[in-house]
C-alpha positions as CSV (number, residue, x, y, z in Angstrom):
1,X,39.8,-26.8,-42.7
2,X,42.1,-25.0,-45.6
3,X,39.6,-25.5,-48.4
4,X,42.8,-24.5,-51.0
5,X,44.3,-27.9,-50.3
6,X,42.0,-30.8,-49.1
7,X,44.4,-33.8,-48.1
8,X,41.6,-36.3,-48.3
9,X,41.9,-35.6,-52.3
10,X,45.5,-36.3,-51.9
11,X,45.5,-39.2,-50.1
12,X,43.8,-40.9,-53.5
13,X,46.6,-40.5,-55.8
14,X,49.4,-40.4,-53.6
15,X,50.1,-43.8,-53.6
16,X,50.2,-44.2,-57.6
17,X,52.6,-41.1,-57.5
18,X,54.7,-43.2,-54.8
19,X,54.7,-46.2,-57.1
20,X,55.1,-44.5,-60.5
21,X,58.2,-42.3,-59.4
22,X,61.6,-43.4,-60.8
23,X,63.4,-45.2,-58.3
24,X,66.1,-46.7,-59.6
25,X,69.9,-45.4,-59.5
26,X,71.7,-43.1,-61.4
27,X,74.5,-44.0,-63.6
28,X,77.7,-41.6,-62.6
29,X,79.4,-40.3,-66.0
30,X,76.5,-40.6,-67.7
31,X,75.5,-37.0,-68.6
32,X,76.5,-37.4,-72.3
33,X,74.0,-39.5,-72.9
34,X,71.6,-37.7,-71.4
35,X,72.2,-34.6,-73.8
36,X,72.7,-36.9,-76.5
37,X,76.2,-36.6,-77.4
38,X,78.5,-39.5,-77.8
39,X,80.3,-41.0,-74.9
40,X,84.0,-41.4,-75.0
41,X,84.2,-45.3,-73.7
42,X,87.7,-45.2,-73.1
43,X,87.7,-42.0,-70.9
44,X,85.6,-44.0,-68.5
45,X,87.6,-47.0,-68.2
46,X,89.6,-46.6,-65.1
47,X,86.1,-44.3,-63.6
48,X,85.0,-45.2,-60.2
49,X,80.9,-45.3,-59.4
50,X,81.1,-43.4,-56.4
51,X,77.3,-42.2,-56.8
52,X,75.4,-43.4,-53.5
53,X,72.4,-45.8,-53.7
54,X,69.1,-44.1,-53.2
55,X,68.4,-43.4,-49.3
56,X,65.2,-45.7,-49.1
57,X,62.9,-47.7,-51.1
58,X,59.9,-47.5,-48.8
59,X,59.2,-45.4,-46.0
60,X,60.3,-48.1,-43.4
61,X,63.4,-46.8,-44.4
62,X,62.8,-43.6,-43.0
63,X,62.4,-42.0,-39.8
64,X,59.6,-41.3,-37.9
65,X,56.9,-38.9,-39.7
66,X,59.2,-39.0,-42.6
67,X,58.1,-40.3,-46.3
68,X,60.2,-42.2,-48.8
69,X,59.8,-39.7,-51.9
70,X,61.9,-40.6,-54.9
71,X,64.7,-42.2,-52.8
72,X,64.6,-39.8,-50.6
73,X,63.1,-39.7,-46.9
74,X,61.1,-36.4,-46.9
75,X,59.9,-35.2,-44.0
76,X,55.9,-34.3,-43.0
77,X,54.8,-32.5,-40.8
78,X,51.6,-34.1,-40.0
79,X,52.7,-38.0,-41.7
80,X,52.7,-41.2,-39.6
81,X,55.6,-42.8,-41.9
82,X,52.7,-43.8,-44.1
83,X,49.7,-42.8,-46.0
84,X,47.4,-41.1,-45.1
85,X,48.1,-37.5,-44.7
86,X,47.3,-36.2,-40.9
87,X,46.0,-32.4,-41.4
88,X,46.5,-31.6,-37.4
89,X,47.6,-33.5,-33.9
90,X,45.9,-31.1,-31.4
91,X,43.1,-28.7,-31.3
92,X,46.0,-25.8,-31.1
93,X,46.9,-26.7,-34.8
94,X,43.3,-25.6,-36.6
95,X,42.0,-22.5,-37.0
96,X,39.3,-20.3,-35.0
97,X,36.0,-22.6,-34.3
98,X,37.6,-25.8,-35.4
99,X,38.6,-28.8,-33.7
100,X,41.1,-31.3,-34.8
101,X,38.8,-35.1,-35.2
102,X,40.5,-38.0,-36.5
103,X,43.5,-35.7,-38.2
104,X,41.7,-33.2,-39.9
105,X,40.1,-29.6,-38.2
106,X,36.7,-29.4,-38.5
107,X,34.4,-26.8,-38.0
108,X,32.6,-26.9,-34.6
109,X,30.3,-24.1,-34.9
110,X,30.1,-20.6,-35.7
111,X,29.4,-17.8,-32.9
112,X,26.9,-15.4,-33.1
113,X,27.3,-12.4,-35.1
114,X,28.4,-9.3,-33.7
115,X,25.7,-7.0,-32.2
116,X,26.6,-4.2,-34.5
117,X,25.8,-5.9,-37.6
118,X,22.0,-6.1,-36.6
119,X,21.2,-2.6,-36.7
120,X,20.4,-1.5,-33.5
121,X,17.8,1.5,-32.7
122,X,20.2,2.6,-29.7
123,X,23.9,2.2,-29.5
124,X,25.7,-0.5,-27.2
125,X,25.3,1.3,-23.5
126,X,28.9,1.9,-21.6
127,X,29.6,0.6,-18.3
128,X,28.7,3.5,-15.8
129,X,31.8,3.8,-13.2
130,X,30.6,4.0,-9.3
131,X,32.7,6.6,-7.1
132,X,33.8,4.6,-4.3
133,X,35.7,6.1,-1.2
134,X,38.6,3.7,-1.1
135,X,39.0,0.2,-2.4
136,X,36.0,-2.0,-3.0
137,X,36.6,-6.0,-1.4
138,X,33.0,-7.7,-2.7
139,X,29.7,-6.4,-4.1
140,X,26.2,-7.8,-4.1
141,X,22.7,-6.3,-5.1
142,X,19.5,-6.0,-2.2
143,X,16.9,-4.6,-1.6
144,X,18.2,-2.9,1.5
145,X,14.9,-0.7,1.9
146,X,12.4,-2.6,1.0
147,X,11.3,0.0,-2.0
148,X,11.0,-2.6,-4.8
149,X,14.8,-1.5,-6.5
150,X,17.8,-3.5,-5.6
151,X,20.5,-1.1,-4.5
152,X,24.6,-2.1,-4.6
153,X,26.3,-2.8,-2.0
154,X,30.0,-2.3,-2.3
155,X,32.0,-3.6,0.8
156,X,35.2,-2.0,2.0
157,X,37.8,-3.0,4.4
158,X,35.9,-1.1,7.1
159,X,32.1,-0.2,5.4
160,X,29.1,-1.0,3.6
161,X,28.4,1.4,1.5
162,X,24.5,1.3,-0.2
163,X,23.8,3.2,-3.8
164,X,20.8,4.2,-4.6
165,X,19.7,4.4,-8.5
166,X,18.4,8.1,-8.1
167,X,22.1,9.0,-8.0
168,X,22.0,10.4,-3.8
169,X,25.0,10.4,-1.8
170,X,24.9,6.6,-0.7
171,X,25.0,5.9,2.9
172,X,27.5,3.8,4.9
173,X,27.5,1.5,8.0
174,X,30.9,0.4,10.0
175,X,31.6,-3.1,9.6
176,X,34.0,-5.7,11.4
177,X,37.6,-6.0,10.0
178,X,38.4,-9.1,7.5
179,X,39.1,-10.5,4.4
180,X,35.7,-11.6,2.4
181,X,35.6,-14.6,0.6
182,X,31.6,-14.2,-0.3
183,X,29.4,-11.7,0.0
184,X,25.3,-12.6,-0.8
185,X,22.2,-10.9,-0.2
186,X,18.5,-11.9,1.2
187,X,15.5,-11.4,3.9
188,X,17.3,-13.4,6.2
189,X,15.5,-12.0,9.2
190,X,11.8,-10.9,10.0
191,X,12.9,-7.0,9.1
192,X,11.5,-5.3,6.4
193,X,14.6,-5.0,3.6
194,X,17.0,-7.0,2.7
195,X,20.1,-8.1,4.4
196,X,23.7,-9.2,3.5
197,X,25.7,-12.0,4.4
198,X,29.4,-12.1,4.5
199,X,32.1,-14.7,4.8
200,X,35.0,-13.3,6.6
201,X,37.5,-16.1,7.5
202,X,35.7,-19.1,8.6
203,X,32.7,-17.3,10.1
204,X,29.3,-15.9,8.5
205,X,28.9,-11.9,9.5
206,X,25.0,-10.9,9.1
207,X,24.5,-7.4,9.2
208,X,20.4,-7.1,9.4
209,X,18.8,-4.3,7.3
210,X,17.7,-1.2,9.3
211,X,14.9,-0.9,6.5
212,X,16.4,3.0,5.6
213,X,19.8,2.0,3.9
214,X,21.6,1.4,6.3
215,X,22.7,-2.2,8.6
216,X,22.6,-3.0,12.1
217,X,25.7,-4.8,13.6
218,X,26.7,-7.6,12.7
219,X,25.8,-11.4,14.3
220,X,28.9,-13.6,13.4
221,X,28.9,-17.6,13.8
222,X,29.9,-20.2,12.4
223,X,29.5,-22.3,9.4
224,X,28.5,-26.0,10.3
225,X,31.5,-27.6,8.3
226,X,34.9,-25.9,8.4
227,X,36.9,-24.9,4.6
228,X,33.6,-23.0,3.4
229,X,35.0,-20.6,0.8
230,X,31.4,-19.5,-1.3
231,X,28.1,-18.9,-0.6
232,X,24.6,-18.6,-2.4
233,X,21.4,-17.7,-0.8
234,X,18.3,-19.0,-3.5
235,X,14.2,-19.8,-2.0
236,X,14.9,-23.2,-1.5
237,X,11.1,-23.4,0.1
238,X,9.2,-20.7,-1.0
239,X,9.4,-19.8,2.9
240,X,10.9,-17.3,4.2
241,X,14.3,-16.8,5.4
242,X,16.1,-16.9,2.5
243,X,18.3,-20.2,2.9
244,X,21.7,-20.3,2.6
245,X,24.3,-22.9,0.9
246,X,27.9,-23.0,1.5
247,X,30.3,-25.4,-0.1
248,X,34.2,-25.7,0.0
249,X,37.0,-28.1,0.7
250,X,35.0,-29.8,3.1
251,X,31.8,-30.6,1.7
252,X,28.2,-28.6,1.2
253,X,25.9,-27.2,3.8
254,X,22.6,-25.5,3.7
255,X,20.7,-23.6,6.2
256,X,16.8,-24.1,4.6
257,X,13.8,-22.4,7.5
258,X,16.3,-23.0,10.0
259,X,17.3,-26.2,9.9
260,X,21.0,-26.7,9.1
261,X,22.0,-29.5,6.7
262,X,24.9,-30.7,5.8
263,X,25.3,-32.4,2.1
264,X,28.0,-33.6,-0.3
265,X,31.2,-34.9,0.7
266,X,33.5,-33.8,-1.7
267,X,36.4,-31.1,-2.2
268,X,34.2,-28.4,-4.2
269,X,35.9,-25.3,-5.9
270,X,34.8,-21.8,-6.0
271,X,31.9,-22.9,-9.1
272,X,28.2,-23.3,-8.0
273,X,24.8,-22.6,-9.3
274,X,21.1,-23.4,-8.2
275,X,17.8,-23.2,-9.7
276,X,15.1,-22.1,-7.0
277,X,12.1,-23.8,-6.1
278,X,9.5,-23.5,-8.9
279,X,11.4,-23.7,-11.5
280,X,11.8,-26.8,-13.8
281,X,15.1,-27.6,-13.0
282,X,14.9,-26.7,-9.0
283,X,18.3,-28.2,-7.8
284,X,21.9,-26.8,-6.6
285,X,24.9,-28.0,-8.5
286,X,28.6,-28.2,-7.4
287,X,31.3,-28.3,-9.9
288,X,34.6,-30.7,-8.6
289,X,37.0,-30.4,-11.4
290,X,35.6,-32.0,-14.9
291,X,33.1,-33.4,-12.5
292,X,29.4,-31.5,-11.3
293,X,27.2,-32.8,-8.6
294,X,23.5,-32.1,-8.7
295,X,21.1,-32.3,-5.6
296,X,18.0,-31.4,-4.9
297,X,17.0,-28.8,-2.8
298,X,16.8,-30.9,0.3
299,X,20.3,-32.2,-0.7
300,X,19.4,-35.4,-2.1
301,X,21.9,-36.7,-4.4
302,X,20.7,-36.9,-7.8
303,X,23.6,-37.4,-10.2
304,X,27.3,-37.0,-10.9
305,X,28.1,-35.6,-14.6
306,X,31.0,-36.0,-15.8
307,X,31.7,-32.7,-18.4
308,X,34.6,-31.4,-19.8
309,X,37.5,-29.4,-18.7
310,X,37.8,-25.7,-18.8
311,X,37.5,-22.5,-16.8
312,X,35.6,-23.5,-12.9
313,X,32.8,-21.5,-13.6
314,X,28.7,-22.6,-13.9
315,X,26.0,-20.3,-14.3
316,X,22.1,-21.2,-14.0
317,X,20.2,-20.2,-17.4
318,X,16.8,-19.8,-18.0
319,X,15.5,-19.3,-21.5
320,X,11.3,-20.0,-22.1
321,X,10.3,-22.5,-19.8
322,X,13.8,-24.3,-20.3
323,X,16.3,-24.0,-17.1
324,X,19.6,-25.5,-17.7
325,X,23.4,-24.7,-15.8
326,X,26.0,-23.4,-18.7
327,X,30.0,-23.8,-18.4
328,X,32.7,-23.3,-20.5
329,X,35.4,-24.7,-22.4
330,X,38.2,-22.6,-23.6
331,X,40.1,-23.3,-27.3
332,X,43.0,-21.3,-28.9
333,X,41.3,-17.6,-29.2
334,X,37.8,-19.4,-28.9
335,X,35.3,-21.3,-26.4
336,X,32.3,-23.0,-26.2
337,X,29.4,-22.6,-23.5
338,X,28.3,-26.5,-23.3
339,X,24.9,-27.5,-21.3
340,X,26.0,-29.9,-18.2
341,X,23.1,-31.7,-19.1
342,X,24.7,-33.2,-22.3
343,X,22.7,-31.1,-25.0
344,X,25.6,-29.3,-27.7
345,X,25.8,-25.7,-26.9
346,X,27.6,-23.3,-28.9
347,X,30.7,-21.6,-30.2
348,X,31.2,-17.8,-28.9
349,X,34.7,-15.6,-29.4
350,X,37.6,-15.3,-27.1
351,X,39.1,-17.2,-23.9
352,X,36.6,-16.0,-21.2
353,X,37.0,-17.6,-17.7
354,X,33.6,-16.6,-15.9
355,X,30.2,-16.6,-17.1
356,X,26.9,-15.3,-15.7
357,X,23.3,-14.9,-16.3
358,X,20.8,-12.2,-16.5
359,X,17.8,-10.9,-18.2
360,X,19.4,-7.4,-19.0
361,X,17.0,-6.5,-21.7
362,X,13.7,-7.3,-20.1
363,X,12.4,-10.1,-22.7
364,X,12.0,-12.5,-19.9
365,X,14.9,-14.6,-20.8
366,X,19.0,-14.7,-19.8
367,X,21.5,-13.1,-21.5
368,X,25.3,-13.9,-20.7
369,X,27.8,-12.0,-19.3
370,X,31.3,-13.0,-20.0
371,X,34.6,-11.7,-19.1
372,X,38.6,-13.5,-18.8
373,X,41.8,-11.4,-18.6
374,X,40.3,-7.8,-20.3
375,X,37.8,-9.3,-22.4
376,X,34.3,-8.6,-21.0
377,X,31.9,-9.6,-23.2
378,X,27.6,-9.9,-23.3
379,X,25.6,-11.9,-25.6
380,X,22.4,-11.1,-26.2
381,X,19.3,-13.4,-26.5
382,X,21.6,-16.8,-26.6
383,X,19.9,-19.4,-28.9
384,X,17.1,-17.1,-30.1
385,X,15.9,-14.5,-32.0
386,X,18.4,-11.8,-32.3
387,X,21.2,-13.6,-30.7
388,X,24.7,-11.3,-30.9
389,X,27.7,-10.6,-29.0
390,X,29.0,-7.3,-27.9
391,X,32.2,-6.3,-26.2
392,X,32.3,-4.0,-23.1
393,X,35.1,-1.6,-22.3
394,X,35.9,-1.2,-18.8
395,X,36.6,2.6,-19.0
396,X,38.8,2.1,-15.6
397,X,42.0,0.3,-14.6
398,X,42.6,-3.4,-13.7
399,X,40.6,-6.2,-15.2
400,X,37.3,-7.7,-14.6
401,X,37.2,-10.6,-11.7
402,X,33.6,-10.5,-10.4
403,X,30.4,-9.7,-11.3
404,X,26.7,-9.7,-9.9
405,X,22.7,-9.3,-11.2
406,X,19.8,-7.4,-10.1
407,X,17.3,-4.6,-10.8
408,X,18.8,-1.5,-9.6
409,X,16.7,0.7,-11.2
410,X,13.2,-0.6,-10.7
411,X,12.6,-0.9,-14.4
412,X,12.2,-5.3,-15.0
413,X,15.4,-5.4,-16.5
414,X,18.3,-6.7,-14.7
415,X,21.8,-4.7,-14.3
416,X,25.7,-6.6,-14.4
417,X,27.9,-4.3,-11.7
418,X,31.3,-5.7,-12.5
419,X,34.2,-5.0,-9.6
420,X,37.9,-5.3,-11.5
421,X,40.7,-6.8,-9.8
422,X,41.9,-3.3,-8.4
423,X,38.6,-3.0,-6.5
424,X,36.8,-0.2,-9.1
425,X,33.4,-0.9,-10.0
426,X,31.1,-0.6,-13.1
427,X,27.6,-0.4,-13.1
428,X,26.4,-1.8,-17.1
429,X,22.4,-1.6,-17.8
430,X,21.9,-3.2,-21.5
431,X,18.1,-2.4,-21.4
């Protein structure tokens, strides 16, 4: 709110002012007596009162949003016709981290300060860029052989290519034509190392971990409901495989030990999230619009929530013992992260369109990735201690469009690799 003028003080007196200004007409000719001199009554004999009547007398007189001030309809930009004054219409008309309730912007809570203003014993850490051979389609962290650090793997029109942290030439394996809507990573066989799964047209590729960096062939089928267009592979059991969950225009499906189920029968976007078994909030969400679905992990419905509008992104957050799913909601050069289950979240800079989360320092609790257009942004310990925000240049062309979590290096704390819309990638390590 503009605390120079406060229209709420205005609204008190504006009514006397309305009913104390002079309203009647003016007398035409009549300027002598106004400067005191003496009028000449015969000069004005044969005078005609051509002087107009005053345009209004209230402000029904008037037009819309226009106020009868003086005899005159004056126009306002935020007036109904009548009192009171309205300070704003629409979100757009307030300034950074307000909101426009009842005709007045209010504030609607500050975002955390900026990471540079707490002093720091190291210096924000630049994104590292990853030499790729040609032009990098999807990217997903795994253990690939079985060594305890997740490596990245980058996907290519015709390879996987594996990185290992120690900085050795990374090794490649051939792999079939196709575009990739979804690329995840888990032990989804009895091999030691972890595997990947891609989602190349309407089938699911598996190329099986060798267990020295590199992946067998792949075994293609298909999904059990047609339209799948994202996948997410969580310990739905706490037995292996890793399961499998699939959602898209057609519904949900998940492949848990083997057994394939089939779950939801709605028209889901590209947004979904899922707690793992032991964790307080062990369920899978599906955003549909303004709308997410939450099952549990043996796809049970448990509730629809109805939240509001913005960017289709969800991520799962885990701070303490709390688990919660985040999304946002974008304002004019501001958003909020809001909590699907109901509880206020908070303000944070910018128009980001993705989120994700990630314990990149090590404390045991997520920080947030964010990035929209050529904003990419990180906050730091969200909602505790030390919380702060940071921007990330990209140090390479295009613009952020994906991003993915793990320990590449071994060390507790997890890594962002962050692939830009002209198929570079980044490697960032806030620890």
């Amino acid at each position: 709110m503009n605390t120079d003028f406060d229209p709420r003080a205005w609204n008190l007196f504006a009514g006397v002012a309305l009913l104390t200004a002079g309203c009647g007409a003016r007398v035409a000719g009549n300027e002598a007596a106004d400067s005191g001199e003496t009028a000449d009554t015969a000069d004005t004999v044969d005078t005609v009162d051509t002087q107009e009547g005053p345009e209004c007398v209230t402000a029904a007189d008037c037009p819309d949003f226009y106020s009868c001030n003086n005899g005159m309809c004056e126009y306002y930009e935020h007036h109904d016709g009548w009192i009171p004054y309205y300070e704003c219409y629409s979100n757009a008309e307030c300034g950074e981290f307000e909101i426009c309730e009842f005709g007045y912007c209010e504030p609607f809570g500050y975002p955390p300060p900026s990471c540079t203003t707490r002093q720091l014993p190291d210096p924000v850490p630049l994104p590292l860029p990853i030499p790729t051979e040609s032009t990098v389609l999807a990217l997903t962290f795994a253990d690939v052989d079985a060594d305890g650090q997740d490596e990245l793997v980058l996907a290519t029109e015709t390879e996987l290519w594996v990185y290992e942290p120690d900085g050795s030439p990374a090794t490649a394996s051939s792999r079939e034509l196709g575009p990739i809507l979804a690329m995840v990573a888990g032990s989804f066989d009895a091999v030691p190392g972890e595997d990947v799964m891609l989602l190349v047209y309407e089938s699911l590729a598996l190329y099986g971990s060798n267990g020295d960096g590199t992946f067998a062939a792949p075994t293609t089928t298909l999904p059990p409901l047609g339209s799948v267009t994202r996948l997410l592979a969580a310990e739905l059991d706490e037995q292996p495989p890793t399961d499998l969950i699939g959602w898209g225009g057609l519904g949900a499906f998940m492949d848990r030990n083997g057994q394939t189920l089939v779950f939801g029968d709605q028209q889901y976007g590209i947004a979904g999230a899922v707690h793992p078994f032991g964790t307080t909030a062990s369920s899978i969400v599906l955003r549909r619009g303004a709308v997410v679905d939450v099952f549990a992990l043996d796809g049970a419905v448990l509730a629809g929530i109805n939240i509001m509008d913005g960017p289709a992104t969800l991520a799962a957050f885990t701070r303490g013992s709390d688990d919660e799913y985040l999304y946002l909601v974008n304002y004019p050069g501001w958003s909020r992260v809001e909590r699907v289950n109901g509880v206020q979240g908070w303000s944070v800079p910018g128009e980001p369109e993705r989120l994700f989360a990630g314990d990149i320092d090590g404390d045991g609790n997520d920080d947030l990735l964010f990035f929209g257009g050529d904003q990419v942004m990180v906050e730091m310990s969200p909602g505790g201690e030390g919380d702060c925000t940071y921007g990330i240049p990209l140090l390479a062309a295009g613009i952020a469009s994906e991003a993915v979590v793990g320990d590449h290096d071994g060390d507790g704390n997890q890594e962002f690799a962050i692939r830009t819309d002209v198929g570079e990638v980044l490697l960032f390590d806030g620890g």
